[in-house]
Every structure is written in C-alpha cells, then in structure tokens.
N, C-alpha and C positions, 0 to 999 in steps of 0.2 A: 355165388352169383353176384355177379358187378350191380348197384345202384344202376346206375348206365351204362348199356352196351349196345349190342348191334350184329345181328349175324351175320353169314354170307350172305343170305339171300338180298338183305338191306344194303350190304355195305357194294354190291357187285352193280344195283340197280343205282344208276347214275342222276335219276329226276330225282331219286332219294336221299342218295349219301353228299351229291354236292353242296343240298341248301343246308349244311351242319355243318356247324364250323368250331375249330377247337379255338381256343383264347389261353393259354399264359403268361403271366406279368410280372414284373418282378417291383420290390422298394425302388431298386434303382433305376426305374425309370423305362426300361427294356420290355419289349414283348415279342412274341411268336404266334403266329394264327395262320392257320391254314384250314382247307376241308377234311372229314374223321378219315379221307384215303389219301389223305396227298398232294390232290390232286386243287392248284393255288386257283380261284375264281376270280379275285379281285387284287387289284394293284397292291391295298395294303396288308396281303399276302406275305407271308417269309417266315423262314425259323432263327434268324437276327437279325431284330428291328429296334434299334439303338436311338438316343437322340444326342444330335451333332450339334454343341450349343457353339462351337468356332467354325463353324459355318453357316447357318442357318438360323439356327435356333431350333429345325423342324426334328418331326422324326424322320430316319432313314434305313431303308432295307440295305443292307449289307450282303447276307448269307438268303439267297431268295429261298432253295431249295437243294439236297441233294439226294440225289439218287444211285438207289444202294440194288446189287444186284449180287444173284448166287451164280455160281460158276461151279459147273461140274463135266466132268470127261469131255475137260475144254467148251461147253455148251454154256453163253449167257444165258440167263432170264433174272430179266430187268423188272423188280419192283416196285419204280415209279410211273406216275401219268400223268402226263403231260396234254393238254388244247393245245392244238395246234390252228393258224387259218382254214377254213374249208370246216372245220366243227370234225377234223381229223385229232381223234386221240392218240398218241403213242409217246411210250408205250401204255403197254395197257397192263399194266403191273396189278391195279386192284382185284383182276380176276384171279389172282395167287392168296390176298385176302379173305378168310377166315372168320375172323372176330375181331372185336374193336369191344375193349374195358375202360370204364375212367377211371376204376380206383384199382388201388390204391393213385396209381398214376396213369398218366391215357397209356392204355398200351395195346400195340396190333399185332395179332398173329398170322404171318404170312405158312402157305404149304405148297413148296414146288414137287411135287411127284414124291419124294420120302423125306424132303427135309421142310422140317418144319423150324422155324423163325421166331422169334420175337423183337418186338422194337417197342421202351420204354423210353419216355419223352420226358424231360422236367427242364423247368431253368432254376440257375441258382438264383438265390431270396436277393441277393445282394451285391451282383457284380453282372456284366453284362457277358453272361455266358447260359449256352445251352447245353445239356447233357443229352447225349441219346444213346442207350444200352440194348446189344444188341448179342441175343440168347440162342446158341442152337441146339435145340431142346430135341432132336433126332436129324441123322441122316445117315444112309444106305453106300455111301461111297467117301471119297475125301471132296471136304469142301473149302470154297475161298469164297469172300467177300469183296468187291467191287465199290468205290463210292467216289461219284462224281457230283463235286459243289457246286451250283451254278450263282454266280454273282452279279448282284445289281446296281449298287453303289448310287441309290440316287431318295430322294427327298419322297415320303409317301403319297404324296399326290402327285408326281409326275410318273413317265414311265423311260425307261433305259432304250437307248440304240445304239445299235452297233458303230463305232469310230473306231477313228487309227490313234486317239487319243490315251485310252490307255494303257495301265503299267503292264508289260507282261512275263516282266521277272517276278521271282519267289527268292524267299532266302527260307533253305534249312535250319530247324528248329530242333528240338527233340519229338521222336514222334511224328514230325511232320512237317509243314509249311507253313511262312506266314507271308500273306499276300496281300497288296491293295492295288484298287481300279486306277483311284485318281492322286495325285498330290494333294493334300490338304486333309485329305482324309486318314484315320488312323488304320491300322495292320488288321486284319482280322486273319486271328493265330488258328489255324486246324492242324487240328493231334487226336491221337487215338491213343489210348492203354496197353498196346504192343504197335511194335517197328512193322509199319509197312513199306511194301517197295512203290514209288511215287513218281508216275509218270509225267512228265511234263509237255503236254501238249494245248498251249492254248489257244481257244478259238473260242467263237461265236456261235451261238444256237439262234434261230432266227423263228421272229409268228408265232410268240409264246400268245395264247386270246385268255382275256380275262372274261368272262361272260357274264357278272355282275356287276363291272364297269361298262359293257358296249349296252346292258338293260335299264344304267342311270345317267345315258348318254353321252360317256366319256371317250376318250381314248382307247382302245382295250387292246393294244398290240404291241407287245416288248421283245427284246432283242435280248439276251442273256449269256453273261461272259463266263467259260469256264479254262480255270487255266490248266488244268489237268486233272488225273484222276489215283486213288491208290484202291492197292490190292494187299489182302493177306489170307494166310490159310484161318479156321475156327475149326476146333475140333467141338465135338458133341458134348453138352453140356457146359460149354466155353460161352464167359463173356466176353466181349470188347464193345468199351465206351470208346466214344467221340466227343470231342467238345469243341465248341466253335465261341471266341472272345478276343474282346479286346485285348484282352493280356496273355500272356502264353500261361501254361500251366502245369505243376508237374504230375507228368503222366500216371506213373505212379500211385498216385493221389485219388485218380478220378473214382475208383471204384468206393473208397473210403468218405471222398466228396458227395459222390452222387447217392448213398448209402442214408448218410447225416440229414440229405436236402429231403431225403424221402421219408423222414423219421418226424420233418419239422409241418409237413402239410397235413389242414383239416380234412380229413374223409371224405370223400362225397359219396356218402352210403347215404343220405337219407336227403330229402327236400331242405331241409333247415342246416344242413349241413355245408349242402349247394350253395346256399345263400351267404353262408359264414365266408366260405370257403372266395365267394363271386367278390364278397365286399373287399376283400383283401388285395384286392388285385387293381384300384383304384388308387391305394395309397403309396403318394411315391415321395421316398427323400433324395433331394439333389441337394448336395453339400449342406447347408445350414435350413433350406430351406423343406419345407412340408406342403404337399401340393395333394389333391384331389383329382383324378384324370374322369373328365365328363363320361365319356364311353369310347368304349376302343370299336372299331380300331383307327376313325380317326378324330377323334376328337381331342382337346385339350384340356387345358384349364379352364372351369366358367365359375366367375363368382358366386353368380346365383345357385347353379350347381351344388355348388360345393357349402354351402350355408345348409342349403337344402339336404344335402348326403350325411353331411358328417354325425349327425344325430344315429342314424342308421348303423353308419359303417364304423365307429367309433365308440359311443360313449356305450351301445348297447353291449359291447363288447368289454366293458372296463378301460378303455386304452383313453384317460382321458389325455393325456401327452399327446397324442400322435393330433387331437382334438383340437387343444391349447398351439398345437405349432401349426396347423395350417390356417388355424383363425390367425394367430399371430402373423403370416408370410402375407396375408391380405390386408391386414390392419395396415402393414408396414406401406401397400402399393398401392394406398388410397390416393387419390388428388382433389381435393376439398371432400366436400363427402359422399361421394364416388367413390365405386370400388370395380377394381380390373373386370370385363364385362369377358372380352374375348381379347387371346394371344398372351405374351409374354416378354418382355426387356422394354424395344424401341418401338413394339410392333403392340402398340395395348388400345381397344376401344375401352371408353368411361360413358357408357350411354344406357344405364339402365336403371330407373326410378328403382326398383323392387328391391333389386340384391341389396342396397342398406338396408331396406325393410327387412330382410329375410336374415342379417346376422342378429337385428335383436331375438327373432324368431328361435335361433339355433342358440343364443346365451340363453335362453329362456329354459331351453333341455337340458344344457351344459347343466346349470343353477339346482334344476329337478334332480339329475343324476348324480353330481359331484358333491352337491350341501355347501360347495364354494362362498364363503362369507364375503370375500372380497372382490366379488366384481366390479362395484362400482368403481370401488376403490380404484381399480386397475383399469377397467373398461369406461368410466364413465365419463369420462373426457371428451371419449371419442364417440359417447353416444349421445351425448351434448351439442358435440357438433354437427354431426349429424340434425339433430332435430332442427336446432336451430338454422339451420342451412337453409332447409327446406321451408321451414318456415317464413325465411327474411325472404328466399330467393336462389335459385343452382341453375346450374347448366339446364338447358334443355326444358326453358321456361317451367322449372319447378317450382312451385311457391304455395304457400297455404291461404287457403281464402277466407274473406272474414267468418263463413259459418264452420271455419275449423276444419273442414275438408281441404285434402290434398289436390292439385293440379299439376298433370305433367304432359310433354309432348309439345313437339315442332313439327312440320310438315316434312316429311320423307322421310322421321326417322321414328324407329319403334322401339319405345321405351320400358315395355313392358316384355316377360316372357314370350309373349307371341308375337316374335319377332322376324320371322320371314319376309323376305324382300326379294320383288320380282320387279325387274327392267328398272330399279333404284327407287322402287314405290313400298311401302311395305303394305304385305295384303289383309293386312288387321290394323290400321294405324290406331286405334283406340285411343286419338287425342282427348283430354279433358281429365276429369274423374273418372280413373278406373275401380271397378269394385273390388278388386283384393288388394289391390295399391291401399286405395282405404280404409279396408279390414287393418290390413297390415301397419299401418300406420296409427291407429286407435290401440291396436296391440302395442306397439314399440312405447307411445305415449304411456298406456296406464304401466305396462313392467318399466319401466324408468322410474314412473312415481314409487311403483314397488320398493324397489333398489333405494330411490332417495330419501321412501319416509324411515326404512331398516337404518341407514346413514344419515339421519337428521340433518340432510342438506334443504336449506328450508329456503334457500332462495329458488331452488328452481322447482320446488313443487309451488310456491308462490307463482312463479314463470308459467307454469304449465296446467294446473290441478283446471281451473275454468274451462282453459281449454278442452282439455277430458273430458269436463261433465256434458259440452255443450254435443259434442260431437256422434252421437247416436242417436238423438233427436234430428242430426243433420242430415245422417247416415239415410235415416230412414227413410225421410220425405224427400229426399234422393234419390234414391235407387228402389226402395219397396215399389212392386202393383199390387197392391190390396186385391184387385180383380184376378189377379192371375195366381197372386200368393209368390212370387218369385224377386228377384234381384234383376236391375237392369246391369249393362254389362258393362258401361261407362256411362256417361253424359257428359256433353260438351253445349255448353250455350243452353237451348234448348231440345237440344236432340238428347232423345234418349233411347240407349240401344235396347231393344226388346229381345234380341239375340239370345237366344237360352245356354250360355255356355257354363263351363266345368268352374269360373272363375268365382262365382258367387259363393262357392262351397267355402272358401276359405273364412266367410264372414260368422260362418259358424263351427271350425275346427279349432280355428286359433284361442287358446288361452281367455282373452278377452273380448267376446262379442256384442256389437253393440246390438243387436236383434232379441225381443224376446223369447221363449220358448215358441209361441204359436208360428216366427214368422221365421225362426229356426228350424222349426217340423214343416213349413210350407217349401223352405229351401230343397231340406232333403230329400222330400217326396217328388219333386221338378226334377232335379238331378238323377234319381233313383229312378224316376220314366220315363226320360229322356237323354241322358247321356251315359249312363250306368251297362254295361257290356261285361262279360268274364275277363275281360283284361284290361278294363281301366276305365276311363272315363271318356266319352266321345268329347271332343273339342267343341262341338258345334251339335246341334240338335239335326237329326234326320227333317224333320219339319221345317230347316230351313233350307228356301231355295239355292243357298249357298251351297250345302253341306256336300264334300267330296267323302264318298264311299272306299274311297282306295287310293291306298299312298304308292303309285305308280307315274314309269315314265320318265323325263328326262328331268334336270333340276327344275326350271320353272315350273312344270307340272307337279310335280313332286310337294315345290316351296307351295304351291296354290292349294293342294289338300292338308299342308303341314300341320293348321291348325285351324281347319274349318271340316271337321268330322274325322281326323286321325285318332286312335285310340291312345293314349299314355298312363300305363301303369303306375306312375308317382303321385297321381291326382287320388287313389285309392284310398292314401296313405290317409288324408286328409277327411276324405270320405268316412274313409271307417271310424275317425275319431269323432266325425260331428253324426256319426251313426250313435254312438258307442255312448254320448252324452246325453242327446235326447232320448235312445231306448232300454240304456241302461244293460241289465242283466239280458234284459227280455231279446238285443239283438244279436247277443253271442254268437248263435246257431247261424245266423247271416252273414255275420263279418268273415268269420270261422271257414263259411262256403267262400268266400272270395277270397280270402288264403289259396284255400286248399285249391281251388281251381288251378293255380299257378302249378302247381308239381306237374301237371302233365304237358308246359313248356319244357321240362329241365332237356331231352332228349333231342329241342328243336333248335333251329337257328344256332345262336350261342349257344353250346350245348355245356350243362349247369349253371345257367344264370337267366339274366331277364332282360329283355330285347329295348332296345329305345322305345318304339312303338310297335301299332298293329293297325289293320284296315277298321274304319268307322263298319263295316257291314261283315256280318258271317262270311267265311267262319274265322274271321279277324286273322289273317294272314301276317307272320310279326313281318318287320321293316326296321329301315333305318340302321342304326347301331345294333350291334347283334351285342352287347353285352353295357347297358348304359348305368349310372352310379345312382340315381336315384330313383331307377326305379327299383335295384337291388335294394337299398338303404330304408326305401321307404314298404317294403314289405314285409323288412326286417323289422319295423317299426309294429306293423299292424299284426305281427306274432307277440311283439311286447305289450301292447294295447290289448290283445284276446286275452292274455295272462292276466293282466293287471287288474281286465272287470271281469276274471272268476276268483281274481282275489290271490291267484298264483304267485308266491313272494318269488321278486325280481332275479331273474339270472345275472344281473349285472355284477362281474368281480369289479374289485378296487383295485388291480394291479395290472399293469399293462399285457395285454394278449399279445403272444409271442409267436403265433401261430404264424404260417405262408401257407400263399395260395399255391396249386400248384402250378 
C-alpha cells in the first residue's frame, strides 16, 4: 500500500481530484506539475517547464501536455482531459482511471474494458528531461498506443494563442521528432524506447480554461499547438518509455535511464520522508551557480527565502556544499549590503532590510552544524559591512539610532517580509522600527562578537561590544507593554503599533534575545492565543479589525489578506523553538502535535509537501504556492528541535546527500 494514493472513487470526482496537484523538479532547474488525473488547472501547468535564460530569463512551458489513448478493433479511447470554454470537459479520460500511487514514483493505473494500463512519471535529477513509462499489465485483444503532444512555447505567466507565426516543420530523429514553436527557442526532442509510425498533422486546439487562473483573476484561456501525433502496437506485459528534452537521447537507454533515476529518489512512504523528499526539489544548479527556488510553481529566487530554507533543506541533511554554494551565489549578488530581494541578472530588486539580517541568522546554523572554525575568517568581511552599513546609513533610510536600534523604510516601499503591495501602496508599510528587524539585528550583533572574541579581532568588538550591551534595554522600553505582556509590532515616531502579529516571535527564538524569561513566556503565550492555528501562525490577530479570514479572490484581494490573518507554516518553525526554550522538556508533547498535524496535508494541494499558506479561519484552506521552501525547510527543522530536546543524537551525516526528488 502507497504512503499516498487515491482510488477511483477520488480520482473520478472532479471537486476532489482537481485541487491536488503533483510537483517534480529537478537540480537543473526544470519542473512538471500538473493535477493527480491530468487534467492542467493553471497556466503554470506542463510536463516540461524549463528555464530560457537567452530569452527571458523566465521559466517556460514547452511540452504543456500529451495525450495518450488505447486503440482497439480500430475503437479510440482517449485517456486525457481536457477544460474546455463553457466548463465543457473532453475528453473525459479520468473516468478509465483506477488509482493513482506516489511511491515509489507517481504512478496511474488506467482500465479500458480488459486492458489495463499503467503510466510512471519521473524527471531526470539533472538535465532537462521527462520520462514517462508506460505498462500493459493485461489486455483481451491486440493493442496500440496513440500519443498526442500538445505544445506551448511561451513564458509561465503568460498564456499561448493561436498564429500563423509558428514553426510547423519537424525534423526526424531516432525514435521520433524534434520540434519547435518559435525561433529562438531551443528543439524539444520526442522519442519513445521502440519506432513508432508518426503522423504529421499540425494544428491548433483552441479554449484550453485554466480554472485556477480565471479564480485569481487572470487570463485563463489558451490556444495549444500540436504538430502531430504517433502510434505503436504494446504487447501484454510490454513497456514503452517516452521522454520529452532538450537534447535528443538514445532510445535504447531510456529503460536503463529511467530504471537508475528511480533507484536515486527518497520514498515517500512516510511523513518525514515527504518532507526529505519535498526539500530536494527546491535546490537547483545552473552552471557555477547554487540557487534556492522560493515555491513552485511560480516563484523564483528570494533571498530572504533562501537564508531562511537552507538550514532546513541542507545542513539537516548533511549536504553542507550545496549550503556553502548558495550562500556563496548571494554573497557574490550583493550591492552594498543588500542582498538580491526578488528576480535575477538585470532584472534584480535590493529592497529588503531583513534578508542581511536573516544570513547571519542561517551562519549561525551553518557554525551549529558544520563546527566550521573559519567563518569569520571567510565570512566576516562581509558581515562587517554589513553592520556597519546599516549603522552609518543604506538604502531605504536604514541607519541605527543613538539607542542602538535599527530604522528602516521609505514611503511606498516595504522593507520588511510583509511585503505586499496594492495600487503601488504597500498594505503593511511598517515604517520605523520593526520588531524582528530588531530581534534580528541584536542577534547578527552579539554572533559577530561571538565570531570576533573566538578570532581576537579586538577592534571591532571595541567598535561594537557597547553597542550590544545597550540594545535590550532599548529593545524593551520599545516595543514591551507591560499591560498587555506582548511586543509592539514597530514604532515609528510615536506611534506605536499594538497590532498583535507573528513578528514578535522571533525576539524569543533567535539565538540571542534581548527579553527576559517573564517577557519571553508573555510573548509566547499572546502568539499561542492568538495567532497559533494547526497550520502555522495567523499574520495578524482575529481581534483585529483588519484581519482577512481568507486568502481569496483576485490579486489585490488576495495581496490585502497576504499578511493580515493568512496562515504561514514557516513562522511554526520559529515558534517551536522559542516554545522548546522556555518549556523545556515539558513542551515536547505540544511541539511534537504541531509536527504531526502536518501529515495529514501530505495527500492535499501539493501532494507530499507543504503549501505557501492557508486561510486565517477554519478549516485553513491551504493557498498560494502548493509546494513553498520554507515552509518544507522549516518543519524539517522542528523534527530536528523535537529530537534534540528528548536528547535524540542528531541525524545529521557529514557527507553530502545524494538523494533526488522525484
């Protein structure tokens, strides 16, 4: 029996099987994601989704879908389905579906009258190619196989229509065809493991509806190019693979390939396995470089992100390399000390107070896990300048004030994580002193002294040590209400925000807090009755008149609950540690239930992983990213932190994990 599966009954009811969506990814940069039947919802839908860095930069859907059908005493039946305009499905293929497996690999079992089917899905680890194996496990007469590609050729946030613009030649390959839409673009090679016969007819399928895009007020209506289609016979117990890439490949091979790629992925037999298995799928190398992907399936690169992930999705894992090269690829794309916020090359924003704060954060675990002697060494140049940056003065009126607190923020722009922006206003501008910007900055301060007094650098604990001492004294008569027992949520001038949000938490998870134990226990008891949920931490308190119950609607609506009552599982992460320090032993049984609540996501949305977010109100409906990096990363943390306070000696190897997603 599969970890995850899904019967007929599931897989045939369509309110059911559509909101589950598979996800695979590959180092290289590549992914596939579609629903457990097929059947594509959203635009950044496809089974090859490559990124064009000589065109764009973005990613792009190449191979959107194809559709594979059995053929018997001359009689189609078509296995795919397809939204069409009018909320007309066809065909309606999932009704031939059976069951649906994720492990070893997702695999679906189709039954047309006596022939029964199977179809196994992987990508390769490391090149931008799909494998799909294809089993016929019984049938009652002679059968063929049918598979038509439908092609998209265009950047993941736009969607495709029909012109007289593109290519509609093919050049013979082995095996198969290799085809592209537009000039500029490279070939995408289709072959299969035996010679079929390959009809060349191309045209236009028209009023393909997304219905996850027309529910986040998008576009939801594409046009899809297919340039023909092939046919072969399968005998019973016969396989034939398919593979769809940039490169051609020998045929030959595929069964030997796809055999190796399936020997190399983590299980997902168990909850924590889900989780290994999820983190994997975030880490991508392009050429020299080491990147973090925020959540598929559109998201990119985020610095803060990725500070924030790579404790989780790395060092837990032993792979301090993969750790060392993405901090390194960010070190490299700093501009004073700034670090890349959102995009990548010519296309980069530098507008976020925190993400410096958040790599001391992540050297700080690097140091815990690896015993690394030479950080400073290495690192502390850059975390020098850093400091001092901010302290003389940075972009985006950063500067430290004489009570040793941090100030950041300009008018229309949002420097902190909560960073949503509607009609070019941002709907949390949290100008002034922020409180985890603070936290976070008291932390970076003393692990720097850490670092300098290990390295008898004695000018800059001179430079800094005063600084340190004063700054929790500051902290306090800041942001503390003694009456309330809680954290304000910034202050600017004289205002001070009463807003009860998840931000305060960080003043007692981080390493270094400047808060006593009493005003540490008052933190988490606020947070724990008011923003605390089975799936993460509400943004914003129900109590306030602000707070949106649900992350619905079209983008402004959307961006206006983003971060005033949406739920986010990575805030947990954080939670559980400043749980875990104040109650010791005694909170195991607590932290342990907010783990374990998560296993019964694994089945929904992203199915084996963990969702961007979820609705502020019952019964938390996830959202956003069906598959986001920290909030995998940071659950993966608080399985290491439940270990750690029952005394559990570390799972972390020293040698790099070698494992792929699938």
């Amino acid at each position: 029996m599969s970890y995850i599966e899904f019967d007929k009954d599931q897989l045939v009811n369509l309110e059911y099987s559509l909101t589950r969506e598979l996800l695979r990814s590959n180092r290289a940069g590549s992914y596939s994601s579609t629903t457990i039947i097929g059947c594509n919802t959203r635009k950044y839908h496809g089974l090859l989704i490559t990124p064009q860095p000589q065109l764009d930069g973005g990613m792009h859907v190449l191979l959107s879908n194809l559709d594979e059908s059995v053929i018997q005493q001359n009689t189609e039946f078509n296995l795919a389905i397809h939204r069409y305009k009018g909320g007309i499905y066809n065909p309606k293929g999932h009704k031939y579906i059976t069951d649906f497996k994720s492990d070893p690999i997702p695999t679906i079992t189709y039954r047309v009258g006596g022939v029964i089917l199977t179809k196994e899905m992987l990508f390769v680890s490391n090149s931008d190619q799909i494998i799909i194996k294809y089993t016929l496990v019984a049938a009652n007469s002679p059968t063929s196989l049918r598979f038509r590609p439908f092609l998209a050729y265009r950047n993941i946030h736009s969607l495709s229509k029909a012109n007289n613009d593109v290519e509609r030649k093919y050049d013979p390959i082995s095996n198969g065809i290799k085809v592209r839409m537009y000039q500029g673009y490279p070939y995408l090679h289709l072959q299969f493991s035996k010679d079929p016969e390959y009809i060349h007819v191309p045209d236009w399928y028209y009023n393909f509806t997304y219905t996850r895009e027309r529910a986040r007020g998008y576009d939801y209506v594409e046009d899809l190019f297919t340039p023909g289609f092939f046919e072969m016979p399968i005998s019973v117990g016969e396989s034939i693979y398919f593979v769809a890439g940039l490169e051609p490949e020998n045929p030959a091979s595929l069964a030997k390939l796809f055999n190796a790629e399936s020997k190399r992925r983590i299980p997902r037999d168990s909850f924590e396995h889900c989780l290994q298995n999820a983190a994997q799928q975030f880490l991508v190398k392009r050429g020299k470089r080491d990147e973090v992907i925020a959540g598929f399936p559109w998201f990119g690169r985020v610095a803060r992100d990725s500070f924030i992930s790579l404790p989780g999705l790395t060092l837990l894992q032993g792979d301090f390399k993969t750790f060392k090269g993405v901090f390194d690829t960010l070190v490299s794309e700093m501009k004073g000390p700034l670090f890349p916020n959102f995009g990548s090359g010519l296309k980069v924003e530098y507008n976020a107070v925190d993400s410096s704060l958040w790599m001391f954060w992540a050297l700080q675990q690097y140091a815990m896990f690896s015993g690394d002697k030479n950080i400073w060494k290495q690192y502390g140049p850059t975390m020098k300048m850093i400091l001092t940056s901010f302290r003389q003065g940075a972009s985006f009126n950063i500067h430290m004030l004489e009570n040793g607190l941090l100030y950041a923020g300009i008018p229309g722009v949002a420097v902190t994580w909560m960073d949503a922006v509607v009609d070019g206003k941002p709907v949390t501008p949290r100008i002034g002193m922020a409180v985890e910007v603070n936290a976070l900055w008291y932390n970076a301060i003393r692990f720097s002294l850490e670092l300098a007094e290990e390295a008898k650098d004695k000018q800059f604990i001179l430079d800094w040590k005063d600084i340190a001492a004063k700054i929790p004294a500051s902290f306090v008569s800041t942001f503390w209400f003694e009456d309330k027992k809680y954290l304000a949520d910034f202050v600017h001038g004289d205002q001070q925000s009463r807003s009860v949000r998840p931000n305060q938490i960080f003043a007692v998870s981080l390493p270094y807090s400047p808060l006593d134990d009493d005003q540490r226990k008052g933190v988490i008891d606020r947070v724990q009755s008011e923003l605390l949920t089975p799936r993460g931490l509400r943004t914003l308190s129900p109590k306030n008149p602000l707070y949106k119950p649900e992350y619905t609607g079209n983008q402004a609506e959307r961006d206006m609950a983003y971060h005033q009552g949406s739920v986010f599982p990575w805030l947990l992460g954080h939670f559980a540690e400043a749980y875990l320090k104040i109650y010791e032993k005694s909170g195991i049984s607590f932290v342990e239930k907010i783990y374990n609540n998560f296993e019964e996501v694994m089945p929904e949305h992203g199915i084996g992983t963990i969702s961007e977010l979820y609705d502020g109100d019952p019964p938390h409906r996830p959202s956003g990213a069906i598959s986001q990096a920290w909030s995998v990363a940071e659950l993966l943390r608080i399985r290491h932190l439940i270990d750690q306070a029952k005394g559990i000696k570390s799972k972390v190897k020293k040698e790099r994990n070698t494992k792929s997603p699938k």
